[in-house]
ROFI-942191 format. One record per residue (C-alpha): y, z, x. Coordinates in nm, 2 decimals. Last residue first. Layout:
N
@c2 Y c3 Z c1 X
...
***
This chain:
308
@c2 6.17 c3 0.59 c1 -7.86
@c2 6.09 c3 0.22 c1 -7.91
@c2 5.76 c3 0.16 c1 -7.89
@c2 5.61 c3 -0.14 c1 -7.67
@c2 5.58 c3 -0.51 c1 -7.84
@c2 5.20 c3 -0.63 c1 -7.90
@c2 5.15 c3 -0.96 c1 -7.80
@c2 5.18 c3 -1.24 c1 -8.07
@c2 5.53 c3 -1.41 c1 -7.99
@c2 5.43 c3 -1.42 c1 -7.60
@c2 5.12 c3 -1.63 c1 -7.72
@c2 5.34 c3 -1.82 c1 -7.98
@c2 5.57 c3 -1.92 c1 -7.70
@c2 5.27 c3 -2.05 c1 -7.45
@c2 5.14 c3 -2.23 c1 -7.76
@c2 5.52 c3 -2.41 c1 -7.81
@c2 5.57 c3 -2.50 c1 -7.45
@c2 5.21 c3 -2.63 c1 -7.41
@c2 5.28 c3 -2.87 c1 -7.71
@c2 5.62 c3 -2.93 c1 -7.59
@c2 5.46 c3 -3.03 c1 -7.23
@c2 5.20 c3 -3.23 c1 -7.37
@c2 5.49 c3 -3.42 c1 -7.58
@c2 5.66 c3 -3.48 c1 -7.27
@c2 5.40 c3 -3.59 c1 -7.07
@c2 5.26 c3 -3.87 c1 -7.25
@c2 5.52 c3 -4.13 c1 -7.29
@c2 5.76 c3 -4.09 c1 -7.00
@c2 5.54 c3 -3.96 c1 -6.71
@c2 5.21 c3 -4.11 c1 -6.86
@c2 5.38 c3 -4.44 c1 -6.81
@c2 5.54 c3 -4.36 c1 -6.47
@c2 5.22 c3 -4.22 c1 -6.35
@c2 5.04 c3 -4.54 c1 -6.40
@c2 5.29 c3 -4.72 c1 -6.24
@c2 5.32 c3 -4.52 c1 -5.94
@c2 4.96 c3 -4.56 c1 -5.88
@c2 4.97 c3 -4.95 c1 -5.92
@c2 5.28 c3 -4.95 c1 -5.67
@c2 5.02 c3 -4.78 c1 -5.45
@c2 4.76 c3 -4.99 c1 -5.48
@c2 5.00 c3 -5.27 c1 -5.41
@c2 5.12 c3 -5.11 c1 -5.12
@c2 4.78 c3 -5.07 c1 -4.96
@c2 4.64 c3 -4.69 c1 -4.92
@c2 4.57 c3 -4.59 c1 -4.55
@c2 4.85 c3 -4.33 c1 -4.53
@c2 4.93 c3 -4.19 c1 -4.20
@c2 5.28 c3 -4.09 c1 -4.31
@c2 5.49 c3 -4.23 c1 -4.04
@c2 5.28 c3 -4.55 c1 -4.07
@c2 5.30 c3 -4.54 c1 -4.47
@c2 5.71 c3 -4.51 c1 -4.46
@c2 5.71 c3 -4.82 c1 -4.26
@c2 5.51 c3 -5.02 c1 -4.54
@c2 5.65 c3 -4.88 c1 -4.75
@c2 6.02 c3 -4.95 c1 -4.68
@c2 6.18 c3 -5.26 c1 -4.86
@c2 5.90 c3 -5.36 c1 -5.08
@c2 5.83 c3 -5.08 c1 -5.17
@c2 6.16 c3 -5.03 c1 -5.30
@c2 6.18 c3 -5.35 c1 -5.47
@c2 5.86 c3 -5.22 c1 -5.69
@c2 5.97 c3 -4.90 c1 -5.76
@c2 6.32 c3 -5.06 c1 -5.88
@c2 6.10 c3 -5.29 c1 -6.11
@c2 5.92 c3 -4.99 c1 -6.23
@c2 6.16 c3 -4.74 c1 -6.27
@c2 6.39 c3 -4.98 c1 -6.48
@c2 6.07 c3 -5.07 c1 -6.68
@c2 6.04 c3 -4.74 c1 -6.77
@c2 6.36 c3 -4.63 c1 -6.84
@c2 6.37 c3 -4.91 c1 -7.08
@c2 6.08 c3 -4.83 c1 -7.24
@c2 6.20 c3 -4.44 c1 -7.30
@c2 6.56 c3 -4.55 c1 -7.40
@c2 6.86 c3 -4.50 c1 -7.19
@c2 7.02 c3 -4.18 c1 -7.20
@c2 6.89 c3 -4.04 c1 -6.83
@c2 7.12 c3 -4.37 c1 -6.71
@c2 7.46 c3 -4.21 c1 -6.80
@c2 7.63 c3 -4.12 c1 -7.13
@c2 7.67 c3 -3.80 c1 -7.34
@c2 7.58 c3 -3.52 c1 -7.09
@c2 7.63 c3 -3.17 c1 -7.29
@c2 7.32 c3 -3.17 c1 -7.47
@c2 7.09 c3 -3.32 c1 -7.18
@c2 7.17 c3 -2.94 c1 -7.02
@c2 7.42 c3 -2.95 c1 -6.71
@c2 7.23 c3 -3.00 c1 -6.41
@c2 7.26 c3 -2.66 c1 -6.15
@c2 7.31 c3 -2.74 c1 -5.74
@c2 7.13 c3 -2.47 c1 -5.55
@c2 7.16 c3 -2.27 c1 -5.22
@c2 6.92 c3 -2.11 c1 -4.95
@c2 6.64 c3 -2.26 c1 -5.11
@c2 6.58 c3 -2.53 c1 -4.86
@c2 6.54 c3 -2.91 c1 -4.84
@c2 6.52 c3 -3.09 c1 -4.52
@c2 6.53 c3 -3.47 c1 -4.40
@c2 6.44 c3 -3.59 c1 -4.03
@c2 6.52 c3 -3.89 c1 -3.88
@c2 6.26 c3 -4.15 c1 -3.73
@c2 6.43 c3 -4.47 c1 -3.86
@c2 6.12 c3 -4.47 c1 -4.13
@c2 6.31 c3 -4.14 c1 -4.27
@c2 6.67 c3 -4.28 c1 -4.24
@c2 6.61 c3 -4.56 c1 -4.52
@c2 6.43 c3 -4.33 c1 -4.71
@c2 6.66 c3 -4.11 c1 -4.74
@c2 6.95 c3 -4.39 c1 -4.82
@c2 6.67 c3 -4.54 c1 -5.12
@c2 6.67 c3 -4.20 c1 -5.20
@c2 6.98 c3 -4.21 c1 -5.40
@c2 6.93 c3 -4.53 c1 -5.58
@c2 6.56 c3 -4.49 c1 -5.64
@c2 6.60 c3 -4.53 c1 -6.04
@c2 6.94 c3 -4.70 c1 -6.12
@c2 6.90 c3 -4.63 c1 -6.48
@c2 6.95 c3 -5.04 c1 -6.56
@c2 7.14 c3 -5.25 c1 -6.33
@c2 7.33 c3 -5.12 c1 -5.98
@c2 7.02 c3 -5.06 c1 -5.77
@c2 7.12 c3 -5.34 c1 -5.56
@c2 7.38 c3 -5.17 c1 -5.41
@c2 7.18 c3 -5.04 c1 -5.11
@c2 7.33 c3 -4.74 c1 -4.97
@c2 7.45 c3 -4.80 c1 -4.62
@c2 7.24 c3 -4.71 c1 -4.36
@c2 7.44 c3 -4.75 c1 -4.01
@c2 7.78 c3 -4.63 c1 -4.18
@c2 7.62 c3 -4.37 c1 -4.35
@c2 7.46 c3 -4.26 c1 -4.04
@c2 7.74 c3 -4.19 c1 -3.85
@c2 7.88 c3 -4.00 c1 -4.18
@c2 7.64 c3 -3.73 c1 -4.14
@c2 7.46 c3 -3.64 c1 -4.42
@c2 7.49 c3 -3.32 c1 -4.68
@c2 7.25 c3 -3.40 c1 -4.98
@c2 7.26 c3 -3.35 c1 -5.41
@c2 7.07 c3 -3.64 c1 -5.46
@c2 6.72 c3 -3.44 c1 -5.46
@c2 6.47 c3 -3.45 c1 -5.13
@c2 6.33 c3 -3.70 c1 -4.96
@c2 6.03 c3 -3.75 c1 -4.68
@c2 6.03 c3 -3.40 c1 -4.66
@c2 6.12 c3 -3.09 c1 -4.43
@c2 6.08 c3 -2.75 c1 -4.55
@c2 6.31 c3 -2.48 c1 -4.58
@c2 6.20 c3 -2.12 c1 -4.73
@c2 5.94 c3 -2.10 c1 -4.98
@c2 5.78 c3 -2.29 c1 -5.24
@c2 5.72 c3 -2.35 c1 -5.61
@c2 5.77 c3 -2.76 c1 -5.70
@c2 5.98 c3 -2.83 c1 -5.94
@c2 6.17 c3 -3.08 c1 -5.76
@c2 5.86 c3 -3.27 c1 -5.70
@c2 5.94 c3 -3.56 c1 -5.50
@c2 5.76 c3 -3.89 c1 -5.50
@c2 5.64 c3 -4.14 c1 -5.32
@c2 5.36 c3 -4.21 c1 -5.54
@c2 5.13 c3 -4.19 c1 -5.26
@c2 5.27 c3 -3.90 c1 -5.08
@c2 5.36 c3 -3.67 c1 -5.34
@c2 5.61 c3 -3.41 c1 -5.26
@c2 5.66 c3 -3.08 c1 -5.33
@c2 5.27 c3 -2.96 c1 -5.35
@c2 5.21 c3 -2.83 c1 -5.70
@c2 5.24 c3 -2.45 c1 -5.83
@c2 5.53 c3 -2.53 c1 -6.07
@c2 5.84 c3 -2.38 c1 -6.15
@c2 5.99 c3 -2.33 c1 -5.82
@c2 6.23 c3 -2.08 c1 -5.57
@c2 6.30 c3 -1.88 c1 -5.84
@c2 6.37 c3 -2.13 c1 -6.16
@c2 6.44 c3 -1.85 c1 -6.46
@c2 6.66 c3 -1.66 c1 -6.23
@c2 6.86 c3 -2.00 c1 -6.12
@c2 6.91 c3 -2.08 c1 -6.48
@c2 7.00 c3 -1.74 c1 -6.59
@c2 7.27 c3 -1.71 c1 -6.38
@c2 7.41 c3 -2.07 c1 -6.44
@c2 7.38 c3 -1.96 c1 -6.80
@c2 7.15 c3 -2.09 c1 -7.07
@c2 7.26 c3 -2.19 c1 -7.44
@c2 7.07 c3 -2.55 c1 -7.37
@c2 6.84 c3 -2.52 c1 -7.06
@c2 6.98 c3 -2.54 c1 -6.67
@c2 6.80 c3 -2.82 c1 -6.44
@c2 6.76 c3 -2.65 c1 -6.14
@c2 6.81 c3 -2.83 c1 -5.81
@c2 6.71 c3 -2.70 c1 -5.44
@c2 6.96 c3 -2.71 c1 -5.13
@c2 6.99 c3 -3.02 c1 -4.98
@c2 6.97 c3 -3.15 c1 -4.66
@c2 7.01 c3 -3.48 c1 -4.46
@c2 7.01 c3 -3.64 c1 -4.09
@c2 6.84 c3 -3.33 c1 -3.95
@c2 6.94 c3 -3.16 c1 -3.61
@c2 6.74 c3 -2.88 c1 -3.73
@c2 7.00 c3 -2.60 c1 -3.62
@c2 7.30 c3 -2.81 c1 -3.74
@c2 7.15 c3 -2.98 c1 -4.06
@c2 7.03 c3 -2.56 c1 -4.15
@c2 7.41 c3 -2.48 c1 -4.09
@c2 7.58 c3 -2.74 c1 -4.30
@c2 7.35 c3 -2.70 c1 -4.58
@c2 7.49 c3 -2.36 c1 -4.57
@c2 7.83 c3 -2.44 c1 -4.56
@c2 7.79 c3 -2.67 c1 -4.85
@c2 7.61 c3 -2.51 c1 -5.11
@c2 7.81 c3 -2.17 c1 -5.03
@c2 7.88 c3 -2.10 c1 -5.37
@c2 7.67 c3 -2.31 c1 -5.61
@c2 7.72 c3 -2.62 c1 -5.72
@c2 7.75 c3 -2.77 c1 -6.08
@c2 7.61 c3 -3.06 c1 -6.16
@c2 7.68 c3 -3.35 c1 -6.44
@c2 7.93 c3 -3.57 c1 -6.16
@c2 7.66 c3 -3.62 c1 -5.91
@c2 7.70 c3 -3.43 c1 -5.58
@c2 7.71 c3 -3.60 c1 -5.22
@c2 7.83 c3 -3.41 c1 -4.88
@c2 7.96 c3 -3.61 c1 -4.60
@c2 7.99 c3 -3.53 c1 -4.22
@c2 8.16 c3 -3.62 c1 -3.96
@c2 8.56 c3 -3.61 c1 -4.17
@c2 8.78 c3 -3.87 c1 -4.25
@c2 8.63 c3 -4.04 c1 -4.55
@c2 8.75 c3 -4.35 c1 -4.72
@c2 8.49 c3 -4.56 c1 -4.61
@c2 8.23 c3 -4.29 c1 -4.74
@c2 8.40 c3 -4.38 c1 -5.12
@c2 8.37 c3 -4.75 c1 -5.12
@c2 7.99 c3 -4.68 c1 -5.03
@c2 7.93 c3 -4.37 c1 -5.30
@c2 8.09 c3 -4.66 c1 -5.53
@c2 7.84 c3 -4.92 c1 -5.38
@c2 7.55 c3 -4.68 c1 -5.47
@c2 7.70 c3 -4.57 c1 -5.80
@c2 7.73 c3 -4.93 c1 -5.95
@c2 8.01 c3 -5.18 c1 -5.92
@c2 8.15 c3 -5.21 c1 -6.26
@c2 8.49 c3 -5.36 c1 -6.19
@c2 8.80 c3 -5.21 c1 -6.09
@c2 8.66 c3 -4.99 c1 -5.91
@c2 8.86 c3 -4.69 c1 -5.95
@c2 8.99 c3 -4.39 c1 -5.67
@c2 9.06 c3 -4.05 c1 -5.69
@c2 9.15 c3 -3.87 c1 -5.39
@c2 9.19 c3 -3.49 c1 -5.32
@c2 9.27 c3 -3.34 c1 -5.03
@c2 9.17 c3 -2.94 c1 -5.02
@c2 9.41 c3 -2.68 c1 -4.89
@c2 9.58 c3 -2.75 c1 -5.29
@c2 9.34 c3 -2.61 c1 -5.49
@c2 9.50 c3 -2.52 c1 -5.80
@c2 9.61 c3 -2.83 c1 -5.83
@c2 9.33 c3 -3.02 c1 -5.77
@c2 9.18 c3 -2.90 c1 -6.13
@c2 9.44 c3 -3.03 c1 -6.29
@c2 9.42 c3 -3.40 c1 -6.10
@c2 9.06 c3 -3.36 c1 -6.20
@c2 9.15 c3 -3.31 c1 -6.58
@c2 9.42 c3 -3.63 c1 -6.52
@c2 9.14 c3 -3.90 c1 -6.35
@c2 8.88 c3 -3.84 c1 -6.57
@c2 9.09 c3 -3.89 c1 -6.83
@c2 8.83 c3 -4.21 c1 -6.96
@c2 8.84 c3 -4.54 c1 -6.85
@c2 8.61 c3 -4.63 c1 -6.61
@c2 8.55 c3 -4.87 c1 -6.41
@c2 8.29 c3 -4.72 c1 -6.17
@c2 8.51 c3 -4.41 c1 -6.04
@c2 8.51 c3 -4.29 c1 -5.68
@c2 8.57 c3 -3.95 c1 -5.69
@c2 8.70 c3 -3.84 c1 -5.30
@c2 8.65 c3 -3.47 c1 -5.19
@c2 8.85 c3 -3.38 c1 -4.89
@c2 8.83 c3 -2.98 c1 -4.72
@c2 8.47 c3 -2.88 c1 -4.74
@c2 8.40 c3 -2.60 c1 -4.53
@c2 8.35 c3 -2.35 c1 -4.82
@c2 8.31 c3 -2.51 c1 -5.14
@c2 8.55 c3 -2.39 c1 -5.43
@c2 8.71 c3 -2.74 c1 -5.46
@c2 8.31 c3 -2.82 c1 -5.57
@c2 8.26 c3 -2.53 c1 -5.82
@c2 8.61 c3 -2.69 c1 -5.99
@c2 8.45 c3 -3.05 c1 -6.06
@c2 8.14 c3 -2.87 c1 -6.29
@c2 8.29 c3 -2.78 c1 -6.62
@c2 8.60 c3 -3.03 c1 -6.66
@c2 8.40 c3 -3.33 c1 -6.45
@c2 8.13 c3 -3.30 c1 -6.76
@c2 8.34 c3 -3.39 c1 -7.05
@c2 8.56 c3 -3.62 c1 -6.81
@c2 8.25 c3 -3.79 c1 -6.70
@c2 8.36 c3 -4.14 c1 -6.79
@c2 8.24 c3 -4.33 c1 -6.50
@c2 8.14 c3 -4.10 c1 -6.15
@c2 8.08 c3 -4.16 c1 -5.78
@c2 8.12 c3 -3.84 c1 -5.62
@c2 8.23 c3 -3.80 c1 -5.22
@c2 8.28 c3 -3.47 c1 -5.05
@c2 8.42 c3 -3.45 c1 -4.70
@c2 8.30 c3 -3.22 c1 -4.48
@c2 8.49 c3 -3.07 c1 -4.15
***
């Protein structure tokens, strides 16, 4: 009833841990890698791990020229035989259930997409300890922010709730996916807005999209992801955000602003979003370490109870 589809270039470090949590999904019987040119062993450690699993088909396939994920997740969803289509990115691990259950809440909302809620797991942390660290949020912040079109991933709250976007990690019908296409332009660079691009793209087209913390995909820690568009420079990241920002305004905010009863311009909102994106990737993270390191040295100093 679900196919899976992952596009993926020289992931076999990562495909090895995560790739045997998605044969394990319930309901999902054909999962298709599409890889971008690579030429890694991709192709032989998921062969291995499709072996054990043989009630599930397996297809690898290779561009044989870089292509980008979006037209790769396209060359993939042509190759699909089932109504509905489940994405995951090649550095994730999902957890039991991701898919079934994301089937049932697009069922009883008749939504176009849903996701389950992504934690990003910490070097020498578990899967276990991941999820029990992240609850159902981090951060007590509204989940998405209209202006800067932006989601919040971190964002503490209960439940489903229904969004502009969520994450990446979305079950979709395959109707749709033939309608909306992903847009391939977002091939250069970290390929910022790639995924929601598609959201987006069904959002001002009146559909609905849900995320829920029923189930979870889990990031591998930066440590064990060696290549891929979160290891490009901070100023190119930037600019990449930016200029893709700026195209995908373009494209839908205008729409997106009518269903969202917002009065502010586009310009003033690509001006917002760049503003944030600055203090985002140069200001931020040091903040953060800074707050990290007090909030440690506070815990540090308390008093520790007997031992008896």
């Amino acid at each position: 009833m679900i196919s899976m589809v992952i596009p993926t270039r020289n992931r076999a470090h990562t495909l090895r841990l995560v790739a045997p949590s998605y044969f394990a999904q319930e309901m999902v019987s054909e999962i298709i890698f599409v890889s971008d040119a690579g030429d890694d062993d991709s192709e032989a450690v998921l062969r291995d791990v499709a072996r054990l699993h043989p009630e599930v088909a397996f297809r690898f396939l290779r561009n044989e020229t870089r292509q980008g994920a979006s037209q790769s997740r396209n060359i993939g969803i042509a190759e699909t035989n089932h109504p509905f289509v489940l994405f995951c990115d090649d550095d994730e691990y999902l957890e039991p259930g991701y898919a079934s259950v994301c089937l049932k809440k697009l069922l009883a909302y008749r939504a176009a997409a849903v996701s389950g809620r992504r934690v990003y797991m910490q070097t020498g942390e578990t899967q276990a300890q991941a999820l029990e660290r992240f609850g159902t949020g981090m951060r007590n912040t509204a989940p998405f922010r209209p202006m800067l079109c932006e989601y919040v991933n971190g964002a503490r709250f209960d439940g489903d709730i229904r969004l502009p976007f969520t994450n990446a990690i979305i079950l979709t019908r395959r109707e749709l996916l033939l309608q909306h296409p992903f847009d391939g332009h977002y091939a250069r660079g970290n390929g910022y807005r790639e995924e929601t691009d598609y959201q987006m793209n069904l959002f001002v087209n009146g559909h609905d999209i849900f995320v829920t913390n029923a189930v979870h995909s889990v990031h591998l820690p930066m440590s064990q992801v060696r290549t891929g568009g979160q290891r490009t420079s901070k100023l190119k990241r930037l600019y990449w955000s930016i200029y893709y920002t700026r195209y995908f305004f373009d494209k839908y905010y205008d729409a997106y602003a009518r269903r969202m009863n917002l009065q502010a311009p586009r310009w003033l909102a690509l001006l917002a979003f760049s503003i944030f994106a600055v203090y985002r990737d140069t200001l931020r993270p040091p903040l953060h370490a800074i707050a990290m390191q007090a909030l440690r040295m506070r815990q540090g100093s308390q008093p520790r109870p007997a031992a008896f």
